[in-house]
BAFI-3210 file (N, C-alpha, C; in Angstrom, 3 decimals, decimal comma, padded with zeros to 6 digits):
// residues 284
n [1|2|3|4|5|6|7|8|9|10|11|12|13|14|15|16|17|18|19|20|21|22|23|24|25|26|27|28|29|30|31|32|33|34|35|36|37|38|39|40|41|42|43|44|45|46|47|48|49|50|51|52|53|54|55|56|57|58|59|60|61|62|63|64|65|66|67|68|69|70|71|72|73|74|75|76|77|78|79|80|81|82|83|84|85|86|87|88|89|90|91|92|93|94|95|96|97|98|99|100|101|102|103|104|105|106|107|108|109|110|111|112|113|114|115|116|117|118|119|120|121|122|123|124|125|126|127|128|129|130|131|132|133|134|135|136|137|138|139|140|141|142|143|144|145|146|147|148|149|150|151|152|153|154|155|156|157|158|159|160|161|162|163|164|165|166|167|168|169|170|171|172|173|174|175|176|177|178|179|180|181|182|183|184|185|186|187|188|189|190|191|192|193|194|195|196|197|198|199|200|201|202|203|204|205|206|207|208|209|210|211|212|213|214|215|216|217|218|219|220|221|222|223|224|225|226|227|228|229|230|231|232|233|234|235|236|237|238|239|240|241|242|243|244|245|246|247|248|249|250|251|252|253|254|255|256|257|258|259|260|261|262|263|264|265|266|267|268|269|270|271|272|273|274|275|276|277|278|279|280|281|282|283|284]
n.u [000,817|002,213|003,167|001,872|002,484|003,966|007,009|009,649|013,082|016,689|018,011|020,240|023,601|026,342|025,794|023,630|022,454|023,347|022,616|020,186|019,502|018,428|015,647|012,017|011,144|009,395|006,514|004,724|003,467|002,892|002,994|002,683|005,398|007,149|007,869|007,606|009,231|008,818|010,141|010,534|010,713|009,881|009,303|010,894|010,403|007,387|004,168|002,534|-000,522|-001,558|-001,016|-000,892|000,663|002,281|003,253|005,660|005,975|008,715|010,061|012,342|014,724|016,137|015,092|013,060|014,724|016,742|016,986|016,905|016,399|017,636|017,928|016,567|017,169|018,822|017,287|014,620|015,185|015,847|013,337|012,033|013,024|011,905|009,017|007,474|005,960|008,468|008,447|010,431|010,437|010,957|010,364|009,293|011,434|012,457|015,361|018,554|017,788|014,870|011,155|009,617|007,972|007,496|004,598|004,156|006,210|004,399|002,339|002,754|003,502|001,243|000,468|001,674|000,218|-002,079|-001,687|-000,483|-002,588|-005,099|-003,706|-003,185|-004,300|-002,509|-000,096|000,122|-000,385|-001,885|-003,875|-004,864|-003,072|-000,719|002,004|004,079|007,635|010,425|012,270|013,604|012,460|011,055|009,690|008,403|006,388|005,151|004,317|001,800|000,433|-000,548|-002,248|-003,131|-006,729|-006,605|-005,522|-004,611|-007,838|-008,868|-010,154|-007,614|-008,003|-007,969|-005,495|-004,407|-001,770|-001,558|000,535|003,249|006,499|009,383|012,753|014,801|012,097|011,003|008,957|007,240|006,620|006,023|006,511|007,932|009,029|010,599|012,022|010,148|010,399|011,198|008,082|005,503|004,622|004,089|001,697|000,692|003,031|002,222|-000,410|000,573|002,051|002,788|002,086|000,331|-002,285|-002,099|-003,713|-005,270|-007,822|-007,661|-005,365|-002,772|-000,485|002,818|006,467|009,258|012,643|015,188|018,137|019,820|021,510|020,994|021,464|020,142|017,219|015,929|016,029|013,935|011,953|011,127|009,922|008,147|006,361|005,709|004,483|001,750|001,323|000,492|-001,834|-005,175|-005,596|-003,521|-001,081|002,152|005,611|009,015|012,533|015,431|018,179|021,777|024,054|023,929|023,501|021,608|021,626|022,081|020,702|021,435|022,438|024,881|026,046|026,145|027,049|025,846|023,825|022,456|021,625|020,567|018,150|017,028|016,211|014,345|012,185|011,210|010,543|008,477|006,639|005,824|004,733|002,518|000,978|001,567|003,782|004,972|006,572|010,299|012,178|015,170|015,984|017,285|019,852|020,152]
n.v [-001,216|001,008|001,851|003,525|006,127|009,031|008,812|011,366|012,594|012,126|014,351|017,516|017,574|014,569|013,984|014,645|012,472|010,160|010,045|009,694|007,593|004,933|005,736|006,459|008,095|010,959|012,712|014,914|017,408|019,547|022,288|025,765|026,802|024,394|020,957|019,563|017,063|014,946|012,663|009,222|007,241|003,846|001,678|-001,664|-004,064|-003,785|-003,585|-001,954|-002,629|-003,857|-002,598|000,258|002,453|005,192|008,160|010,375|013,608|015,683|018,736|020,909|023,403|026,892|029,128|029,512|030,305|028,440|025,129|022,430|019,596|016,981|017,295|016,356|013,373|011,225|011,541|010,363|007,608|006,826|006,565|005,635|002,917|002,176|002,101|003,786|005,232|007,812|011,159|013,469|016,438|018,404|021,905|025,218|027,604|031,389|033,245|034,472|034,803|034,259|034,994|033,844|033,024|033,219|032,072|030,843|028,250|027,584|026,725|024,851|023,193|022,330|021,171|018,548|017,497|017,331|015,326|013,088|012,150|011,523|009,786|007,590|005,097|003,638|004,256|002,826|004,116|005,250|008,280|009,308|009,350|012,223|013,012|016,131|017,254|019,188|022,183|024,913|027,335|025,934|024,223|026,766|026,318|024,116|024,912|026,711|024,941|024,311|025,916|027,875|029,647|029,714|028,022|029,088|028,916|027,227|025,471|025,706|023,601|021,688|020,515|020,044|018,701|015,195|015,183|017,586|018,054|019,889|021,676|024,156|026,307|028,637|030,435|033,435|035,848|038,362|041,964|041,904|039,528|037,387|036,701|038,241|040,135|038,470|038,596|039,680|042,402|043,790|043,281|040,870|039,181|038,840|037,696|035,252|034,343|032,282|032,582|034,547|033,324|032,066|031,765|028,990|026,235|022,838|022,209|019,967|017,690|019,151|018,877|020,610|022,122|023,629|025,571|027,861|029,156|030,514|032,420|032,971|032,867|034,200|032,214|033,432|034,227|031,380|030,311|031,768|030,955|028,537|028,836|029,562|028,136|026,075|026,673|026,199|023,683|022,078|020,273|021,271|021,141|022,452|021,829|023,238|023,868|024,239|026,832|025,967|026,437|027,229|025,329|022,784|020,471|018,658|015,917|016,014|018,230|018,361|015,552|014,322|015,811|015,337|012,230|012,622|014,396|013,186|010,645|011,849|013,069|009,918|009,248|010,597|010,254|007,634|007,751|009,181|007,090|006,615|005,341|002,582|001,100|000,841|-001,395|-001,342|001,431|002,342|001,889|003,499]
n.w [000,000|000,646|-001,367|-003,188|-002,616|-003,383|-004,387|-002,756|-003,939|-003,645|-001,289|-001,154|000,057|000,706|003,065|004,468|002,668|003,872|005,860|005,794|005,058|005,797|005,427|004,053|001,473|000,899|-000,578|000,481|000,429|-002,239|-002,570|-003,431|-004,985|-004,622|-004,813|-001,466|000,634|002,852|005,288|006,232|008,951|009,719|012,374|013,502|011,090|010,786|009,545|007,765|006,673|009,456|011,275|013,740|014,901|016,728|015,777|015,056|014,789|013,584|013,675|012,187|013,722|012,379|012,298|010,683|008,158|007,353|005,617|007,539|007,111|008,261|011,270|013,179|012,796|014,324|016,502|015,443|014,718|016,991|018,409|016,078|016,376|018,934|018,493|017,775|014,454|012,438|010,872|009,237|008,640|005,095|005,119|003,564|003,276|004,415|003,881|002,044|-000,824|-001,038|-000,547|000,871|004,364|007,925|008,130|005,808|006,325|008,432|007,387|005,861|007,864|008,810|006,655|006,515|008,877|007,726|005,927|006,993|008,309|006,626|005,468|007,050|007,153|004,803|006,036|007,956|010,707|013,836|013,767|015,449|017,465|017,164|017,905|018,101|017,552|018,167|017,303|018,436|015,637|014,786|017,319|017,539|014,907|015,577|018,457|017,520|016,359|018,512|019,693|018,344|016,915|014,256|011,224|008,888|006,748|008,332|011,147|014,001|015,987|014,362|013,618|015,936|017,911|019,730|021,653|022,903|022,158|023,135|021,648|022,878|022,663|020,340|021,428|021,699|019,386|019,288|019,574|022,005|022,138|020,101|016,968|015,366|013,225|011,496|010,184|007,681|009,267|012,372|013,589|011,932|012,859|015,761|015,550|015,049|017,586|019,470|022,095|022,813|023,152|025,672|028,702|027,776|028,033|027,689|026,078|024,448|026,300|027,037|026,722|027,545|026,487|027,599|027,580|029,942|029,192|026,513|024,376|021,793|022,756|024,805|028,542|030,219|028,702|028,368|030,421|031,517|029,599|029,994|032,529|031,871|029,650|031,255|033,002|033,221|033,593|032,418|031,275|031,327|031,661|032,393|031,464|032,480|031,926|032,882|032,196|029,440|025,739|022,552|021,490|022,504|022,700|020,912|018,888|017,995|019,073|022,215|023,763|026,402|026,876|024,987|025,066|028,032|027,611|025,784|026,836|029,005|026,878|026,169|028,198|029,054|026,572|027,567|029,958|029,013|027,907|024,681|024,137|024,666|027,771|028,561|028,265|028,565|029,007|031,090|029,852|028,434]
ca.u [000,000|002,814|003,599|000,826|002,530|004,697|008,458|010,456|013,959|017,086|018,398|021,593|025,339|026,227|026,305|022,245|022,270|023,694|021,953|018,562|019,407|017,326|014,332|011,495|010,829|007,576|005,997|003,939|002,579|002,734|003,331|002,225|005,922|007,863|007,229|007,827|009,704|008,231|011,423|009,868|011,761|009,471|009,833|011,678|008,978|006,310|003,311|001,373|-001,614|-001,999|-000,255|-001,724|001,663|001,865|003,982|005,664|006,538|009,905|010,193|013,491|015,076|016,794|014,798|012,165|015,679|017,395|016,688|017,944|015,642|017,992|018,254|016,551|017,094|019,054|015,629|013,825|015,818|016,218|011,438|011,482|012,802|010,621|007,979|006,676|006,526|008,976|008,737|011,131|009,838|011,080|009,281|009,712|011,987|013,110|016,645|018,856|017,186|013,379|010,241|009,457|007,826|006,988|003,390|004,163|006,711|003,194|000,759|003,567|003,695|-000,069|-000,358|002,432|-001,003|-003,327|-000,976|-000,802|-004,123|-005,244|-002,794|-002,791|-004,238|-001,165|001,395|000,078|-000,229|-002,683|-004,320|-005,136|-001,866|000,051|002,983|004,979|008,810|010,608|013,207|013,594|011,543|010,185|008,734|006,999|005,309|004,524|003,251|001,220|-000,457|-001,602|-002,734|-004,252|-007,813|-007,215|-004,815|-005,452|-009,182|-009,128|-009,994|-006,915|-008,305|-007,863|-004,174|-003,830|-001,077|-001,535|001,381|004,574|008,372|009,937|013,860|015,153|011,206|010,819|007,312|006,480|006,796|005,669|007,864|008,529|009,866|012,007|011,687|008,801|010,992|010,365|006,949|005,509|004,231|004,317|000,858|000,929|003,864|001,573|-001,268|001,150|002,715|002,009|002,377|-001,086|-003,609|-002,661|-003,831|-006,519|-008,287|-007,753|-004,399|-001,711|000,434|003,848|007,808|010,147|013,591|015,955|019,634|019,713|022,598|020,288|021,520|019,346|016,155|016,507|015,072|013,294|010,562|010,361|009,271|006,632|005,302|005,500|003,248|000,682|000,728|000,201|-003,385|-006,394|-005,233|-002,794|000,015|003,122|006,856|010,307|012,934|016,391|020,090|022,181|025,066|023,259|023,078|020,585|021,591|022,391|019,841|021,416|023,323|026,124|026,235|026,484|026,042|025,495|022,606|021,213|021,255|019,570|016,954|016,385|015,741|013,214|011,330|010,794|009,881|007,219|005,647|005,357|003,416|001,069|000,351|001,957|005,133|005,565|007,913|011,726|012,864|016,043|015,617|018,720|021,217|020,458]
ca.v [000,000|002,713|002,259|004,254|007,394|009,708|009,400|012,409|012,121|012,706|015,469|017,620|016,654|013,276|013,870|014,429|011,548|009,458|010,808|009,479|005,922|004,423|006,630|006,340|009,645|010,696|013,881|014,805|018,549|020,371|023,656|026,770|026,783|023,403|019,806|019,501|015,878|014,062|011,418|008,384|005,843|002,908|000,906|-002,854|-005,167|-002,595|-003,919|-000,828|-003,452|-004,424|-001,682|001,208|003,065|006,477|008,697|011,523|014,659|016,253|020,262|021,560|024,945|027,314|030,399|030,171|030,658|027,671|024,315|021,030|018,526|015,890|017,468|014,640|011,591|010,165|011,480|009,664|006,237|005,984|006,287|004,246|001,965|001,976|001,713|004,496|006,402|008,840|011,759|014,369|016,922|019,836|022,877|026,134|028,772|032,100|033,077|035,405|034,764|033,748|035,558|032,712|033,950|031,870|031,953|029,819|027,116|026,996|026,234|023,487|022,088|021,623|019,685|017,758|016,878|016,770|014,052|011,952|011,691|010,954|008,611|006,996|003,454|003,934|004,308|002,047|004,971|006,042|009,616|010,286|009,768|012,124|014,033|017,145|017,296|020,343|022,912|026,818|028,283|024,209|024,408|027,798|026,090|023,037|025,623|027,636|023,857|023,497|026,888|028,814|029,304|028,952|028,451|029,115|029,096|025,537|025,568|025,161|022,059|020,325|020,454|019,930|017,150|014,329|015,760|017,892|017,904|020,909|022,066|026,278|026,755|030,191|030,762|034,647|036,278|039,844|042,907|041,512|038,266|036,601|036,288|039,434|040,778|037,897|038,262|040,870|042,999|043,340|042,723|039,459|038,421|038,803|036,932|034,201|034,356|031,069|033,369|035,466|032,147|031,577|030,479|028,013|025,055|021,932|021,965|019,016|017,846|019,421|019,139|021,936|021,934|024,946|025,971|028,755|030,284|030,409|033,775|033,827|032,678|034,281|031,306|033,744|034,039|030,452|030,298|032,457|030,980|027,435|028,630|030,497|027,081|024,721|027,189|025,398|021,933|021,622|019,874|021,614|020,695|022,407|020,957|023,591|022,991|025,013|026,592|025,260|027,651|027,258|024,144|022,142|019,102|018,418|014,819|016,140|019,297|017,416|013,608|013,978|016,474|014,749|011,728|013,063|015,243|011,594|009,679|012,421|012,575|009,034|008,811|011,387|009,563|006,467|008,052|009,302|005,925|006,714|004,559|001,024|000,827|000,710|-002,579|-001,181|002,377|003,286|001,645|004,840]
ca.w [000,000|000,717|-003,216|-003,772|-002,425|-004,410|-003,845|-003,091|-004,837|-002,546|-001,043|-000,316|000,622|000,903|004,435|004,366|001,910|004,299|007,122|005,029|003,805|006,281|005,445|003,196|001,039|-000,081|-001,013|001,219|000,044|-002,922|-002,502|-004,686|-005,827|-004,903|-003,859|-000,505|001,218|004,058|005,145|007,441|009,643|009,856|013,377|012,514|010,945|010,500|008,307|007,341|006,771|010,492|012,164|014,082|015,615|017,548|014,606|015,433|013,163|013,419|012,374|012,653|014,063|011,811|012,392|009,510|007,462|007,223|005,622|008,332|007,573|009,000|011,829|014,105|012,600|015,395|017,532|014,398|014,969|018,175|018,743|015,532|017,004|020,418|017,652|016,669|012,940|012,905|009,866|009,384|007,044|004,411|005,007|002,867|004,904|003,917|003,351|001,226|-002,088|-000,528|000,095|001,888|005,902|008,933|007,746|005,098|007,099|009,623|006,440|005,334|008,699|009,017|005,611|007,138|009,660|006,811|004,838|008,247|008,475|004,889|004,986|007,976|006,705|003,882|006,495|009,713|011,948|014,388|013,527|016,956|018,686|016,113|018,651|017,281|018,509|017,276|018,176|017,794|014,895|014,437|018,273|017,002|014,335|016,633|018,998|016,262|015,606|019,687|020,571|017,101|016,965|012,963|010,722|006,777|007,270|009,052|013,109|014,710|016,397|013,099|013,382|017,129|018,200|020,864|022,286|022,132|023,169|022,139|022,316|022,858|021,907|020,069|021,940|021,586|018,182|019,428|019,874|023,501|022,602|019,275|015,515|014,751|012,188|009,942|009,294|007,115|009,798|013,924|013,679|011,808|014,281|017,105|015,422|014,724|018,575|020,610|023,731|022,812|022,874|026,159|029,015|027,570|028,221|026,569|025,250|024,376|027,139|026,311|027,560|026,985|027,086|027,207|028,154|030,481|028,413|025,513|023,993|021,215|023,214|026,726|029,480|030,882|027,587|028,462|031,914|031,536|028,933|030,254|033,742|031,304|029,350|032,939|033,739|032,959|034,035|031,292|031,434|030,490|032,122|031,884|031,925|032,371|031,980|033,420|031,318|028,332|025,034|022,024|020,291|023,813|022,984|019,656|018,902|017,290|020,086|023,678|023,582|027,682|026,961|024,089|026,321|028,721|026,678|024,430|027,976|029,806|026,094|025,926|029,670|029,071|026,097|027,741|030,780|028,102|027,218|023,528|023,823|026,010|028,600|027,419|029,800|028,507|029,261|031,717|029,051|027,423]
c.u [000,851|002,989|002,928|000,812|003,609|006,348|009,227|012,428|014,811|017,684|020,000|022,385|025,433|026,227|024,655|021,915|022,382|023,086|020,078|018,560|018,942|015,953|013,617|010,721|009,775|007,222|004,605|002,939|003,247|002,373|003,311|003,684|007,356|006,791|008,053|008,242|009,096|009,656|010,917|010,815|010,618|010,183|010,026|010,088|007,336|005,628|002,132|-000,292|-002,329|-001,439|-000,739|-000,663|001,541|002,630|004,151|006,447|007,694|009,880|011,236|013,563|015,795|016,152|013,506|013,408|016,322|016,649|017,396|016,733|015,958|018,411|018,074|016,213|017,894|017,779|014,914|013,969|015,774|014,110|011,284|011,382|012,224|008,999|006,700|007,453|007,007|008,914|009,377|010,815|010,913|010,195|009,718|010,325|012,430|014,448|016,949|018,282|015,332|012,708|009,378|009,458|007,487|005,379|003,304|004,690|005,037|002,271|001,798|003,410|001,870|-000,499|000,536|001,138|-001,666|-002,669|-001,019|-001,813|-005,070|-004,744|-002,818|-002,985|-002,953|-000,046|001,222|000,007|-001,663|-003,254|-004,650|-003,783|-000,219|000,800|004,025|006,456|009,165|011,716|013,272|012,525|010,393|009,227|008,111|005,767|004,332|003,659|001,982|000,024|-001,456|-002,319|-003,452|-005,520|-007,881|-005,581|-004,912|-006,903|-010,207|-009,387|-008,950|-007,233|-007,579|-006,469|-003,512|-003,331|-001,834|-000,576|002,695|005,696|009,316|011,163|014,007|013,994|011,381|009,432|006,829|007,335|006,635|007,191|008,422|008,834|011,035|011,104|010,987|009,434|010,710|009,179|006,377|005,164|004,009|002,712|000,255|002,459|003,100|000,618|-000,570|002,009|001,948|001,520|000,816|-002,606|-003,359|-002,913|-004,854|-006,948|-007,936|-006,389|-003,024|-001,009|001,980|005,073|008,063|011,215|014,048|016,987|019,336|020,469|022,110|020,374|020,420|017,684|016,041|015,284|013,784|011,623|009,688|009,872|008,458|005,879|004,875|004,568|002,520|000,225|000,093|-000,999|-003,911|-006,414|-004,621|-001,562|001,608|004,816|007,731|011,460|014,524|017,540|020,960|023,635|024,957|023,030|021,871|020,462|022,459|022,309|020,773|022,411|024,556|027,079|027,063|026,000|025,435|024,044|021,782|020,721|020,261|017,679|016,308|015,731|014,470|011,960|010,634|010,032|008,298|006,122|005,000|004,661|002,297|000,098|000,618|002,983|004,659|006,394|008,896|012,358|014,609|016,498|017,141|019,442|021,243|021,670]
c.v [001,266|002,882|003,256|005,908|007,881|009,708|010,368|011,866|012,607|014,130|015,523|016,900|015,490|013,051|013,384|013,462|010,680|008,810|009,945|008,202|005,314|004,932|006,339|007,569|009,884|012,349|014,472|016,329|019,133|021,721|024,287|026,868|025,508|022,065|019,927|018,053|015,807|013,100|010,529|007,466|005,156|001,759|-000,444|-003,832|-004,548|-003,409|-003,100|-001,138|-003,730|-003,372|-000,365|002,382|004,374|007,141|010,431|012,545|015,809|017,536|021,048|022,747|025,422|028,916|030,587|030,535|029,413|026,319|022,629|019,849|016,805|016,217|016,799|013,670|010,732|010,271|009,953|007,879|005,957|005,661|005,801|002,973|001,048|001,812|002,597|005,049|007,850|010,107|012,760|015,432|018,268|020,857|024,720|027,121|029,852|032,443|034,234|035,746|034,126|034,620|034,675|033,648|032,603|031,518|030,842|028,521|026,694|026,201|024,548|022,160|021,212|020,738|019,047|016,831|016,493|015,191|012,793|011,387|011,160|010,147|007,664|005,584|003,011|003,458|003,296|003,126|005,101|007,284|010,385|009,972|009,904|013,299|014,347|017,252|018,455|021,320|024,728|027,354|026,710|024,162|025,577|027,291|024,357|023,536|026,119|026,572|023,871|024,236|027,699|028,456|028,982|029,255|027,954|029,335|027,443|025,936|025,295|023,907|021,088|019,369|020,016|018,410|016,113|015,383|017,124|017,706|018,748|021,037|023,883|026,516|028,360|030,238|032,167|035,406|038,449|040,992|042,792|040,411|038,159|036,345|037,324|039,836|039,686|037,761|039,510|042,367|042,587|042,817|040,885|038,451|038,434|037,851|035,304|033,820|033,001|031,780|034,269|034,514|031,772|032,292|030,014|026,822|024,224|021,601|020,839|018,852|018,074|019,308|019,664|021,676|023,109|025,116|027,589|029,515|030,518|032,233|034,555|034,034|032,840|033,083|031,745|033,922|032,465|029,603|030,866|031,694|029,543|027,053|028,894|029,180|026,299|025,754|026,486|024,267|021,519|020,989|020,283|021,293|021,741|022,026|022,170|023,082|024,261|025,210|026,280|026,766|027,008|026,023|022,530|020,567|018,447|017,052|015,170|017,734|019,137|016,106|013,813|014,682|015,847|013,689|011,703|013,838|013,916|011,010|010,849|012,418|011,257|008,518|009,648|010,824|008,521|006,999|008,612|008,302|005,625|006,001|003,528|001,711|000,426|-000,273|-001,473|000,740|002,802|002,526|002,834|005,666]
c.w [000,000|-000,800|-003,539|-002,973|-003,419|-003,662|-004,106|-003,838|-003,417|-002,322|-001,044|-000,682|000,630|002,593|004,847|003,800|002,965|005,301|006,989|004,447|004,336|005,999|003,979|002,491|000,519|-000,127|-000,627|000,880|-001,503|-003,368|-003,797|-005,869|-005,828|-004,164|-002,402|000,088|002,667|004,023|006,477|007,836|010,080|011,418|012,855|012,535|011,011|009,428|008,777|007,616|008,252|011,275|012,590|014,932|015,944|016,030|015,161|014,867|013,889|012,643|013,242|012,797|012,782|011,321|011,098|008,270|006,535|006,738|006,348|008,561|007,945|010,507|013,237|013,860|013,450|016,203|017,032|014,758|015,979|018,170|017,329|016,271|018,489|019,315|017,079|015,276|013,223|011,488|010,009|007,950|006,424|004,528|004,246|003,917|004,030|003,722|002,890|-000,433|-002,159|000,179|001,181|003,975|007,009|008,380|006,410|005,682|007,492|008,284|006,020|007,121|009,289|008,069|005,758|008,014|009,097|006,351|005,862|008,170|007,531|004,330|005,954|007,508|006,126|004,854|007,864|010,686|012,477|014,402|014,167|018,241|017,356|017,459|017,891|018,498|017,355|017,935|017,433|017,155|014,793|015,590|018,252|016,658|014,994|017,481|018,804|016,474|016,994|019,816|019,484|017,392|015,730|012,565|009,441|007,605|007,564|010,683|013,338|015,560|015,333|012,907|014,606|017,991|019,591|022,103|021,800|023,060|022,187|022,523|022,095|022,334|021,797|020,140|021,815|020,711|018,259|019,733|021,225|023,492|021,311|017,584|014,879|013,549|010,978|009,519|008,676|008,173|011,527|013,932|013,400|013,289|015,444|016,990|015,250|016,671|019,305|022,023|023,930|023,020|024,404|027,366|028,311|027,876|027,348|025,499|025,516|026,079|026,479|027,353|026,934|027,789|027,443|028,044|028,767|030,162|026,817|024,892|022,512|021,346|023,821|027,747|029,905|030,025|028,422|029,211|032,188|030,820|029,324|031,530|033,077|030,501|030,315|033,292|032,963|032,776|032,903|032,024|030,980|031,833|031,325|032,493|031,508|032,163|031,799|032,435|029,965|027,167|024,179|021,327|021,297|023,291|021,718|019,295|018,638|018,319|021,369|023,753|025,011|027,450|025,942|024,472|027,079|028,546|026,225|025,681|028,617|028,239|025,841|026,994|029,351|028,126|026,579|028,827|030,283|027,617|025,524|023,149|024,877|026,102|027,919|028,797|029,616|028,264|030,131|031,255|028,095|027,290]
res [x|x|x|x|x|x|x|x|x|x|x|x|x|x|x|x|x|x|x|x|x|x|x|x|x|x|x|x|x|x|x|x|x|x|x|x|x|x|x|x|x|x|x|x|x|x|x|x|x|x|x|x|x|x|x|x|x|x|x|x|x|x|x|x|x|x|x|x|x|x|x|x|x|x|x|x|x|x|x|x|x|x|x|x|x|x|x|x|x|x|x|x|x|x|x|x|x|x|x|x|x|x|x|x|x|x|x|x|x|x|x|x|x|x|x|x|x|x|x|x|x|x|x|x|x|x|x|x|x|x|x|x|x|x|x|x|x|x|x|x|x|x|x|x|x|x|x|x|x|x|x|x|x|x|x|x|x|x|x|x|x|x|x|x|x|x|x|x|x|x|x|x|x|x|x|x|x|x|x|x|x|x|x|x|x|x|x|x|x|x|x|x|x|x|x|x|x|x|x|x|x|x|x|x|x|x|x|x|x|x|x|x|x|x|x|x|x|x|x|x|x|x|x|x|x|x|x|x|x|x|x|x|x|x|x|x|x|x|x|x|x|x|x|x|x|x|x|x|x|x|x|x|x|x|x|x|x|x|x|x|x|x|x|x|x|x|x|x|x|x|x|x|x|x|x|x|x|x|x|x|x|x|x|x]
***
């Protein structure tokens, strides 16, 4: 049955190549002016046919600027192999030669949700236990997905994860927090701000990481915004590190912190009921 999706072709360096030879590529949106890559890690012995797995969507940092869509495929590999679907997606970013705004990344990362879900028979996944992991401008548009009342002229419900587990989230877009300058106007940056929706009822349970030496995300954004998430019996966690700058969690950064970051994420799914128990959990 997956035959019957569109394969993306590969990417990048041979480094990204390399980075992707476990992964199965597919084309997941079609964008006004490119195709867009979806890249899946399948848990071992996966049959689509009988299989109902948690799946959880990967949207990297790089400010709305940058394209790193290998940027957690060790994440990807390691919760394949605990057994859920892992996707790591392309999403359009702006740049030196791109009109490309966060407002577009967010519309890419929600038909990232649509394609899940429209697909789910296709891919073996579950459609109701779909959790967003993400870091920097990526835990924006992860944010964007829990807390919008709309986005395009869809309810924000439509788009809203099981869960999340964000790293250095860039949570408030307004002229009092990070990023406003990339979107066309302070106004649109405000309407786009995770930090303005809340407190509310009813939203995801989320972990947050963040380095307290986080120079281009100051901690302190994200301690506010993580009590303002925890009102109305939400569940939100952070989780500091002291000394820690913006790119702390990252495999190739600090193995001890990625480590550590990889082991409290996986603990947290499985008290959701979204992962089994890892017998082998402190050989991490």
């Amino acid at each position: 049955m997956i035959d019957q999706l569109v394969k993306a072709p590969p990417i990048g360096e041979a480094r990204e190549q390399e980075l992707l030879k476990k992964a199965h590529s597919f084309i997941y949106f079609h964008s006004p002016d490119q195709d867009l890559a979806a890249h899946f890690f399948f848990p071992p012995g996966h049959e689509p046919k009988s299989a109902a797995a948690p799946v959880i969507l990967f949207l990297h940092g790089g400010m709305w600027d940058l394209s790193m869509a290998t940027q957690f495929v060790p994440h990807a590999l390691h919760f394949a192999a605990r057994g859920a679907v892992c996707m790591c997606i392309e999403y359009r970013v702006g740049g030196q030669d791109s009109l490309h705004t966060p407002v577009d990344s967010l519309e890419d990362a929600a038909m990232a949700i649509v394609f899940l879900r429209k697909n789910a028979a296709i891919l073996g996944i579950d459609p109701e236990r779909i959790v967003l992991g993400g870091s920097g401008s990526g835990a924006h548009l992860a944010l964007c997905c829990a807390t919008l009342p709309e986005i395009g002229n869809e309810p924000g419900k439509n788009f809203q994860p099981s869960a999340l587990f964000l790293f250095s989230p860039l949570v408030n877009t307004t002229r009092k927090g990070v990023g406003g300058e990339k979107f066309t106007s302070d106004e649109e940056a405000k309407r786009y701000s995770p930090s303005e929706y809340l407190p509310q009822p009813g939203l995801p349970p989320c972990m947050l990481y963040h380095g307290r030496s986080d120079r281009l995300i100051p901690v302190e954004l994200v301690v506010k915004f993580a009590k303002r998430y925890a009102k109305k019996k939400n569940r939100c966690e952070l989780m500091e590190f002291k000394g820690a700058g913006h790119t702390f969690f990252n495999y190739n950064s600090h193995q001890q912190n990625y480590e550590v970051t990889l082991r409290s994420v996986d603990a947290f799914l499985v008290s959701l009921g979204i992962l089994a128990p890892d017998p082998l959990t402190n050989e991490l």
